[in-house]
VODRENVEX-724737 format. One record per residue: residue number from 1; residue in three letters; y, z, x of N, C-alpha, C in turn. Coordinates in steps of 0.05 Angstrom, whole numbers, always signed. Layout:
N
> NUM_ALA_Y_Z_X_Y_Z_X_Y_Z_X
...
//
This chain:
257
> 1_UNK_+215_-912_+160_+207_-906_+132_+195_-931_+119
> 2_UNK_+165_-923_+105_+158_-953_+97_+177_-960_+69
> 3_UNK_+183_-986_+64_+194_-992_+42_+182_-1006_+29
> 4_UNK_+156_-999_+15_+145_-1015_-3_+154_-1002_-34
> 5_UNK_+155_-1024_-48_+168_-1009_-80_+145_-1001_-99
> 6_UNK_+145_-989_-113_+121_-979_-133_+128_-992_-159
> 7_UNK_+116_-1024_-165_+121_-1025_-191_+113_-1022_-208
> 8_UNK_+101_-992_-213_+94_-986_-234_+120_-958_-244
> 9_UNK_+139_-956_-233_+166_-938_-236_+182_-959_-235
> 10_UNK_+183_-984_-229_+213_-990_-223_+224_-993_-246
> 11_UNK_+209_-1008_-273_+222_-1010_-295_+236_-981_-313
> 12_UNK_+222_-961_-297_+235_-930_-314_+252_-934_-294
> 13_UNK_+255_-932_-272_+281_-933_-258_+304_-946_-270
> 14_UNK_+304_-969_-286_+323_-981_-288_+325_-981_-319
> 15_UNK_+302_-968_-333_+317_-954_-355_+330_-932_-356
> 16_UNK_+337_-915_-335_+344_-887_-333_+376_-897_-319
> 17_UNK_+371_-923_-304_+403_-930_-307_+416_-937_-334
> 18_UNK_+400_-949_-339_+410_-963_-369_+416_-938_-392
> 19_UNK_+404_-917_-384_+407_-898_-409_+432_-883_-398
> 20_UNK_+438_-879_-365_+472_-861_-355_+488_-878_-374
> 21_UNK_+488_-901_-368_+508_-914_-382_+518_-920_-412
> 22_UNK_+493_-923_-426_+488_-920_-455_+505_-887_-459
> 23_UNK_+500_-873_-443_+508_-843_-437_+540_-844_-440
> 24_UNK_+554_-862_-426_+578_-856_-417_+597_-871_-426
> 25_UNK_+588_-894_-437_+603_-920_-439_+597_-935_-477
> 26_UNK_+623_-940_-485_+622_-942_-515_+629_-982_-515
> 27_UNK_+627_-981_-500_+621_-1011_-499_+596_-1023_-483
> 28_UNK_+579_-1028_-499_+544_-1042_-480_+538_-1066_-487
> 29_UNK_+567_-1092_-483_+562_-1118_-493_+540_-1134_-475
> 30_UNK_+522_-1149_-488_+508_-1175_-473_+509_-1191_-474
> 31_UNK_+519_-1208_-453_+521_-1241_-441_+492_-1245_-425
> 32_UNK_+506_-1267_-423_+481_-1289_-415_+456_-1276_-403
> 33_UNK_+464_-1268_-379_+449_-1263_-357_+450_-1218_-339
> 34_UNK_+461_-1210_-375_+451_-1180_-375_+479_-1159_-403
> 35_UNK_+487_-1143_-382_+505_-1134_-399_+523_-1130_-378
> 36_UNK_+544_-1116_-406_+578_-1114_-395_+575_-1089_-409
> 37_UNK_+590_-1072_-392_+595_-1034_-395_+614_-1031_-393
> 38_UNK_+631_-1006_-406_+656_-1006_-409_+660_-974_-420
> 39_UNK_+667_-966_-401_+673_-935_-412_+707_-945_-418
> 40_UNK_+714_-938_-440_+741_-943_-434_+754_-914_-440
> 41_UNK_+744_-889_-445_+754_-865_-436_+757_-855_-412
> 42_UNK_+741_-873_-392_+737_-866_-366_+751_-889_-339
> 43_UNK_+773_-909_-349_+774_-930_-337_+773_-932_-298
> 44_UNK_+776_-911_-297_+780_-909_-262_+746_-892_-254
> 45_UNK_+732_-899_-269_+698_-888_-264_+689_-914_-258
> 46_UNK_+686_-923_-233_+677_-947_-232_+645_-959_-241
> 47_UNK_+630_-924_-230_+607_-938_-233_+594_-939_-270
> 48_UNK_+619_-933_-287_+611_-936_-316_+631_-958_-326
> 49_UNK_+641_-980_-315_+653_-1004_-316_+655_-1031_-303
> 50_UNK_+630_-1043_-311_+616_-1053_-296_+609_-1086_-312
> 51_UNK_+603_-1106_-291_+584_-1123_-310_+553_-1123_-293
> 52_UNK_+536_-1118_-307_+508_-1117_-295_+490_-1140_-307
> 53_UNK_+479_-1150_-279_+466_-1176_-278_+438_-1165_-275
> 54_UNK_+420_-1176_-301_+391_-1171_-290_+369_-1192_-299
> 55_UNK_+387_-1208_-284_+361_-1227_-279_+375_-1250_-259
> 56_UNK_+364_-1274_-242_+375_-1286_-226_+392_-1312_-237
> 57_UNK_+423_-1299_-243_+438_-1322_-256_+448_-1346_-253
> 58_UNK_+437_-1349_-221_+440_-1376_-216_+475_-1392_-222
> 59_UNK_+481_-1368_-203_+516_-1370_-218_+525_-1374_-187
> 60_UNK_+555_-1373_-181_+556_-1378_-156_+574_-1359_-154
> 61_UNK_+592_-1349_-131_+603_-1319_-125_+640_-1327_-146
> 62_UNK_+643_-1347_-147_+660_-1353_-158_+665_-1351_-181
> 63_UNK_+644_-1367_-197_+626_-1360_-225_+624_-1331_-229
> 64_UNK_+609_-1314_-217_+614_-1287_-214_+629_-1272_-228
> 65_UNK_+649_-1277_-202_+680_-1263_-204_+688_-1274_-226
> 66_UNK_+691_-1288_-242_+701_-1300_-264_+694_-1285_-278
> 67_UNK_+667_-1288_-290_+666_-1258_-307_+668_-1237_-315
> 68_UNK_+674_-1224_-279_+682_-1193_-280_+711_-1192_-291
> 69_UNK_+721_-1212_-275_+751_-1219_-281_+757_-1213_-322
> 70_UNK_+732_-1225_-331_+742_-1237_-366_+739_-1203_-371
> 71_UNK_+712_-1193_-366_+702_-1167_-376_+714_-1149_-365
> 72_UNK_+724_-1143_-346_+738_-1117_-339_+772_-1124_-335
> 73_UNK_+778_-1144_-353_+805_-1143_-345_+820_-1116_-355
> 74_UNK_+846_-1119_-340_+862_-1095_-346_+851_-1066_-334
> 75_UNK_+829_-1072_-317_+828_-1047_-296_+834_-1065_-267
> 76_UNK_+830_-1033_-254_+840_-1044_-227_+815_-1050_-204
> 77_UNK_+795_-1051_-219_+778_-1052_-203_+754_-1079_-217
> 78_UNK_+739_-1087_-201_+713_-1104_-205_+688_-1093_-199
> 79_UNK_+684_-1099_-218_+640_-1095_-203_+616_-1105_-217
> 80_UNK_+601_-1112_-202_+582_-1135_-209_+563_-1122_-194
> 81_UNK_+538_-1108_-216_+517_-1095_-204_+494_-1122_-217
> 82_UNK_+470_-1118_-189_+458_-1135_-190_+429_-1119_-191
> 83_UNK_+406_-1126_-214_+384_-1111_-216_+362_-1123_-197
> 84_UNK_+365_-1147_-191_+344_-1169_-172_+351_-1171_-143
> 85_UNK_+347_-1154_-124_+350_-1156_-102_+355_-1188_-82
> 86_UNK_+336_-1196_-91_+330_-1228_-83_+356_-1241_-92
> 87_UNK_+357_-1243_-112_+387_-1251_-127_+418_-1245_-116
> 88_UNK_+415_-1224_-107_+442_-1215_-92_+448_-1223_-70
> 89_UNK_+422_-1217_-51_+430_-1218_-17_+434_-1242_-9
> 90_UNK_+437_-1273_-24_+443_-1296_-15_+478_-1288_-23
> 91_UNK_+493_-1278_-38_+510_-1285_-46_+534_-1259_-29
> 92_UNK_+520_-1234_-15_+531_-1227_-1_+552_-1234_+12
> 93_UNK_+554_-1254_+35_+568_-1269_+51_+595_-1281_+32
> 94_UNK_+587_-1289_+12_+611_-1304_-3_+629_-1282_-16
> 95_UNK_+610_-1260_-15_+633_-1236_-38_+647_-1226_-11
> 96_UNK_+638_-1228_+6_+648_-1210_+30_+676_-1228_+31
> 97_UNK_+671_-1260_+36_+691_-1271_+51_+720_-1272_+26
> 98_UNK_+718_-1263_-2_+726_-1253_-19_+743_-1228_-28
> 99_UNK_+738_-1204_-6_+747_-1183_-5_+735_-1156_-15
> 100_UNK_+710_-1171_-35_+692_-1146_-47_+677_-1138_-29
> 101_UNK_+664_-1108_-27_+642_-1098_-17_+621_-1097_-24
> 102_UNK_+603_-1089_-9_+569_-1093_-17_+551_-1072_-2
> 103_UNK_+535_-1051_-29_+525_-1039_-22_+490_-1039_-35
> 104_UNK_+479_-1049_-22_+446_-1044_-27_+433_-1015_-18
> 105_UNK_+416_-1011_-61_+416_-984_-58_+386_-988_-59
> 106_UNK_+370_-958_-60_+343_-962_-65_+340_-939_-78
> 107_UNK_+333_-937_-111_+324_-922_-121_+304_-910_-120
> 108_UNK_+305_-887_-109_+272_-864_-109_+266_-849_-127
> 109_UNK_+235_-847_-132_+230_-820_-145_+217_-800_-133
> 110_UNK_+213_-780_-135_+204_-755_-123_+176_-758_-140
> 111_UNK_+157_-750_-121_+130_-753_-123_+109_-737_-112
> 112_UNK_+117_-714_-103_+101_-694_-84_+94_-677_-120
> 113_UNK_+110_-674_-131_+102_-657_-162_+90_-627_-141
> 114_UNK_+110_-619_-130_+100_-580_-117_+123_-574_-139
> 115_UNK_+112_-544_-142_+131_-529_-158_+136_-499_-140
> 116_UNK_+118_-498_-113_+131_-467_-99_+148_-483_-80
> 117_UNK_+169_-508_-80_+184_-505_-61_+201_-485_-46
> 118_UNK_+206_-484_-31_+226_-458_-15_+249_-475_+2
> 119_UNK_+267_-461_-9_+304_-462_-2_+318_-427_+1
> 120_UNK_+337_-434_+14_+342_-410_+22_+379_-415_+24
> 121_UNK_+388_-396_+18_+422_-393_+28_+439_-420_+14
> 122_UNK_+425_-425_-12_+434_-445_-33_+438_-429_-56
> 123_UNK_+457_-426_-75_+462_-413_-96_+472_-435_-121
> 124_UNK_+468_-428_-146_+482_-446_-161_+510_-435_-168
> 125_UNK_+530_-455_-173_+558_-451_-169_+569_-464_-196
> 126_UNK_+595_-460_-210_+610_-470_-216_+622_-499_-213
> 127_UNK_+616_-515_-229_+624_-547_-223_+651_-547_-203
> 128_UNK_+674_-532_-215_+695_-536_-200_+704_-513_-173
> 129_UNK_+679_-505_-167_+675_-486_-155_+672_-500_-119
> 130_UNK_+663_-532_-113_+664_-549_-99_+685_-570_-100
> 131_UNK_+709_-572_-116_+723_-586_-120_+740_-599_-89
> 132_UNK_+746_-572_-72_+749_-582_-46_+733_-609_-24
> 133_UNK_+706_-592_-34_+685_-615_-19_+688_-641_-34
> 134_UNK_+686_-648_-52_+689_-668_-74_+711_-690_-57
> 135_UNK_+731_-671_-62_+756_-686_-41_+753_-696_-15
> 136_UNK_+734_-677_-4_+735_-685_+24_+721_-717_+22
> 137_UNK_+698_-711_+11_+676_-730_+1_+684_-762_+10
> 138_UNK_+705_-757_-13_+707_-781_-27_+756_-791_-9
> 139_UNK_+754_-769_+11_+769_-782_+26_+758_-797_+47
> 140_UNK_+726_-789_+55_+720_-792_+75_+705_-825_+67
> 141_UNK_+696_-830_+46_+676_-853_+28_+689_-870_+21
> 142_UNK_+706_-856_-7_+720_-875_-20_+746_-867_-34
> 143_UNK_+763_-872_-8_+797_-862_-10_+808_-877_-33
> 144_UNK_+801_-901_-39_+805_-912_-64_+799_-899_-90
> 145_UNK_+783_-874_-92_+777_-873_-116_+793_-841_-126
> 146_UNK_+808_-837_-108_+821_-798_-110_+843_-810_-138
> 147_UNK_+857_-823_-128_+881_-834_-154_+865_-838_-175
> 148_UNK_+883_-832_-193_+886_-844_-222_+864_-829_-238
> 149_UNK_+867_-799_-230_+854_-786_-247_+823_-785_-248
> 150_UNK_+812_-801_-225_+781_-798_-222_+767_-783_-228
> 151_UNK_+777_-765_-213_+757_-739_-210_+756_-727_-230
> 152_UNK_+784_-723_-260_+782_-714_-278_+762_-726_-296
> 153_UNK_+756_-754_-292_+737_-765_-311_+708_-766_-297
> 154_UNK_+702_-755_-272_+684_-758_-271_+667_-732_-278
> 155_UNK_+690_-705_-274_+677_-678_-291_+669_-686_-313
> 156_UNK_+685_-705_-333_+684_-701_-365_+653_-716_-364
> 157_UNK_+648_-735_-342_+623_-743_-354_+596_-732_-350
> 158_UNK_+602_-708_-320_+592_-698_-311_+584_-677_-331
> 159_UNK_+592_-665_-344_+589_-640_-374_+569_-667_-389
> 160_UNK_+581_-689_-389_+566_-694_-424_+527_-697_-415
> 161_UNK_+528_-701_-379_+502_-703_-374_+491_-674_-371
> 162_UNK_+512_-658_-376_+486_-631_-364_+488_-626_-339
> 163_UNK_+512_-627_-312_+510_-626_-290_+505_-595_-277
> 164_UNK_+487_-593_-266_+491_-565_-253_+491_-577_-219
> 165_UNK_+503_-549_-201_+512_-554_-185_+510_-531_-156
> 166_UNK_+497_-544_-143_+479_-523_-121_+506_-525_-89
> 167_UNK_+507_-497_-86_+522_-504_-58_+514_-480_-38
> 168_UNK_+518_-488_+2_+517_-482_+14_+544_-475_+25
> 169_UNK_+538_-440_+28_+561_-434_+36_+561_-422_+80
> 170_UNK_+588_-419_+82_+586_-411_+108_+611_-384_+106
> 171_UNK_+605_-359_+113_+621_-343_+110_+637_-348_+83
> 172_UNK_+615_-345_+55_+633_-344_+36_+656_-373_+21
> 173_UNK_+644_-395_+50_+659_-411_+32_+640_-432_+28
> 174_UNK_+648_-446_+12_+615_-479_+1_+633_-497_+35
> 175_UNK_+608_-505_+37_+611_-520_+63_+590_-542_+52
> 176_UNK_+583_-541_+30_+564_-577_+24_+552_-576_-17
> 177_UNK_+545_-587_-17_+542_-585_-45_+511_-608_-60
> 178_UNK_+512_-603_-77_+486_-622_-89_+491_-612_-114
> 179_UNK_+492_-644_-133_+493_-644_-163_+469_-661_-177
> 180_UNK_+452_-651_-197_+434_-652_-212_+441_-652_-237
> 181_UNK_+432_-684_-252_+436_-684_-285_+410_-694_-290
> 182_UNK_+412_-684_-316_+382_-685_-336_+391_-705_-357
> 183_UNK_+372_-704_-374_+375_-725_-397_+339_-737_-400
> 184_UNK_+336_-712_-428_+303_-718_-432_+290_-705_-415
> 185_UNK_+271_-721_-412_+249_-717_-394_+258_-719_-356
> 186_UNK_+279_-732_-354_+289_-752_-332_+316_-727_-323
> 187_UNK_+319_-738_-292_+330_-720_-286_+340_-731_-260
> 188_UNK_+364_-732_-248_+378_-748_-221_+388_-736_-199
> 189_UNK_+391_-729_-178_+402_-716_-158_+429_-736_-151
> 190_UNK_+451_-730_-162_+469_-747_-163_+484_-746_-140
> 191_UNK_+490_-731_-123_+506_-713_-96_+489_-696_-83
> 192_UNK_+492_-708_-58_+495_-699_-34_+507_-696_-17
> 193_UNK_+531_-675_-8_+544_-679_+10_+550_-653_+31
> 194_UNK_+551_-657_+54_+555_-638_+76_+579_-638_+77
> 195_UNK_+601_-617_+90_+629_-624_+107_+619_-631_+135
> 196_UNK_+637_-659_+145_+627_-670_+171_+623_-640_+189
> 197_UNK_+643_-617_+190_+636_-595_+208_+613_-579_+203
> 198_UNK_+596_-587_+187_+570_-571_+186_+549_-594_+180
> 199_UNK_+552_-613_+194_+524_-634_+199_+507_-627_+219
> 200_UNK_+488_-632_+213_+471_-627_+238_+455_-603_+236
> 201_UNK_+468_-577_+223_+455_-552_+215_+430_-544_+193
> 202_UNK_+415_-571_+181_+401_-573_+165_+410_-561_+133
> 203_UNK_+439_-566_+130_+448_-553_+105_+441_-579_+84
> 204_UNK_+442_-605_+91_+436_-632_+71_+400_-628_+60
> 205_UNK_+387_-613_+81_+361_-622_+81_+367_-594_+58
> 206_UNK_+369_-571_+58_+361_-546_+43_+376_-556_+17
> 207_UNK_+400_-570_+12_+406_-576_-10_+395_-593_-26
> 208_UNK_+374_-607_-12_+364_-622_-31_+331_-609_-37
> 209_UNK_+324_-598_-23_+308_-580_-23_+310_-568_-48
> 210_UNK_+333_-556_-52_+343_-534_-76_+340_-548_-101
> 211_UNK_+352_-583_-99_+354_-592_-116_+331_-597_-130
> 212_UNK_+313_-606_-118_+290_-611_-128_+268_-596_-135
> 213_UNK_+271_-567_-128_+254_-547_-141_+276_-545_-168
> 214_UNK_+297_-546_-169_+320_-542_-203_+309_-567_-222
> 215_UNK_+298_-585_-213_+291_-599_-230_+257_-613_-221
> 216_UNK_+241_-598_-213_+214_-611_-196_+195_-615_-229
> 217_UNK_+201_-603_-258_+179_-601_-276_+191_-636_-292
> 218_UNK_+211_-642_-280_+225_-673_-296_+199_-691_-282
> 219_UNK_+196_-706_-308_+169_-717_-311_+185_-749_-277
> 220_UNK_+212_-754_-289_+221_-775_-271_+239_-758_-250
> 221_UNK_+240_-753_-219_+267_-747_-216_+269_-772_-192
> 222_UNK_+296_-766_-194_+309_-791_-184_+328_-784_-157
> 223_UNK_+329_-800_-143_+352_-803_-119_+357_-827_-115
> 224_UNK_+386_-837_-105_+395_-863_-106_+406_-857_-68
> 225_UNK_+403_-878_-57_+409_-879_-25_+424_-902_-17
> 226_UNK_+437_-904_+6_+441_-932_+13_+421_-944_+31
> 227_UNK_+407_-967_+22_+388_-975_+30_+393_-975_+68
> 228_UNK_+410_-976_+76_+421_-980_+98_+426_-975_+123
> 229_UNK_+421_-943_+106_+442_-917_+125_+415_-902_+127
> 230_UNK_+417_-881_+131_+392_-856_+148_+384_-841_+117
> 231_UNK_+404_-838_+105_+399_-808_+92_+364_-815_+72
> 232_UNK_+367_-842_+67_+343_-852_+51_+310_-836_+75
> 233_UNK_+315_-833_+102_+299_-830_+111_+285_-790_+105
> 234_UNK_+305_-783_+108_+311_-753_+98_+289_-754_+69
> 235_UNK_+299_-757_+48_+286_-763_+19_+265_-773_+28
> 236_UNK_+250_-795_+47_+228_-792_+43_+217_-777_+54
> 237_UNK_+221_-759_+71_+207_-738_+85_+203_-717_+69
> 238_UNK_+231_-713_+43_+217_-689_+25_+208_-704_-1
> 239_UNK_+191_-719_+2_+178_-729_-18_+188_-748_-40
> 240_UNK_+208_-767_-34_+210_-781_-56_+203_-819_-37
> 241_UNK_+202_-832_-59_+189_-857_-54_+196_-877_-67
> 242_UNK_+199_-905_-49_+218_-918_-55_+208_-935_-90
> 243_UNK_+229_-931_-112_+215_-945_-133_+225_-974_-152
> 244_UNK_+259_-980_-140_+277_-1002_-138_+293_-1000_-128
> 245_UNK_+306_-1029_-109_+324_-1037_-103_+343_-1060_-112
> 246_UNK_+372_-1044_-115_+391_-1055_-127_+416_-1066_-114
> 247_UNK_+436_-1076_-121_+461_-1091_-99_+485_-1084_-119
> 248_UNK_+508_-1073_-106_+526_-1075_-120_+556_-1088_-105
> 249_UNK_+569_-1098_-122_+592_-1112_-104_+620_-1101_-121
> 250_UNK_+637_-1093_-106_+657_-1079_-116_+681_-1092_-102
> 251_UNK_+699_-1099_-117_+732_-1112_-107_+752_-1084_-109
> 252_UNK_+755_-1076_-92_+768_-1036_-100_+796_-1046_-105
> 253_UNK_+810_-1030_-116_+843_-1030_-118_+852_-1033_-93
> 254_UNK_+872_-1048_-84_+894_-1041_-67_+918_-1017_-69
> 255_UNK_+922_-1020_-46_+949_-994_-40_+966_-1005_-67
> 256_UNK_+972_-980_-83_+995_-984_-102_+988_-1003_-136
> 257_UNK_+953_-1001_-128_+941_-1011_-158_+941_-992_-179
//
């Protein structure tokens, strides 16, 4: 997949982050070197409690952590999203030997602009209508995040964006799912997920398929990937293109946080 970025989207890219959050989060303080987010109706929503660095702070991983430490105290978690790719990937190694994780993402937009796409054996569903897959999801990703009421706060924020919610069924039951929020003109493919027993059957590819004819007239649409892994290769095959890349580093709760 080529990875060249288009900078003439990256800065809407990273206002369309900046607006989820403005979205979700009643605290949008700025320090030095970006802002500090803070849903505090949502405290176990990691990715709306955050400190976000956008620009190269010339800080050290220690320095870092210090901050997240001041700004997110009293949760159980850390995170330090980074908007400058360059900026991050030296400091990798030090967050690692630290205990935090690190995931480099690459924001896409969809750019084919068709409106007769075709999907087939996708229906729209009930938010809590996938609640099982959700679970599976996120036992299989991030077992850290099922406690402490997650999932309840991630519906509540999921409603305030407008989430609708496409699934693939097998004999009557959802066997994968895909979630789509709007806001304006702009519009995100937030989920994608198969059950590991139906990979391979082209049910990821039709769900996103689905997704993107539900929202193909949004002037921006969006997909977020791990720069890392395959699925980014998928998205570009059905038309989306790479338009920023971002780093995030996360210190997760331990057993019994």
């Amino acid at each position: 997949m080529a990875g060249e970025l288009d900078p003439s989207v990256e800065g809407r890219a990273r206002a369309w982050r900046t607006a989820a959050l403005a979205a979700a989060c009643d605290v949008m303080e700025p320090w030095e070197h970006g802002t500090i987010a803070r849903a505090t109706r949502y405290p176990n929503y990691f990715d709306f409690n955050l400190v976000r660095v956008e620009d190269d702070p010339g800080m050290s991983v220690e320095e870092l952590a210090a901050v997240a430490d001041d700004a997110l105290a009293g949760l159980v978690h850390r995170r330090i999203d980074f908007d400058v790719i360059e900026a991050a990937e030296p400091l990798r190694a030090g967050f690692d030997a630290l205990g935090w994780k690190s995931m480099r993402l690459v924001w896409m937009r969809y750019e084919e602009r068709a409106s007769g796409i075709a999907y087939t054996e996708v229906d729209e569903v009930p938010y809590d209508a996938v609640h099982e897959l959700r679970l599976s999801w996120y036992r299989e990703d991030h077992p850290d995040q099922i406690a402490g009421g997650y999932h309840d706060q991630a519906r509540e924020v999921a409603m305030l964006r407008g989430a609708r919610v496409l699934a693939a069924h097998e004999a009557g039951r959802p066997v994968g799912f895909a979630q789509i929020e709007r806001a304006g003109e702009g519009a995100e493919i937030t989920a994608v997920y198969v059950h590991p027993e139906h990979r391979g059957e082209g049910r990821g590819t039709a769900l996103t398929i689905a997704a993107i004819a539900s929202a193909w007239d949004a002037r921006d649409l969006w997909i977020v990937a791990d720069d890392e892994d395959r699925p980014k290769e998928l998205y570009w095959r059905l038309g989306f293109r790479p338009a920023w890349r971002s780093m995030e580093f996360t210190r997760w709760p331990g057993p019994g946080d």
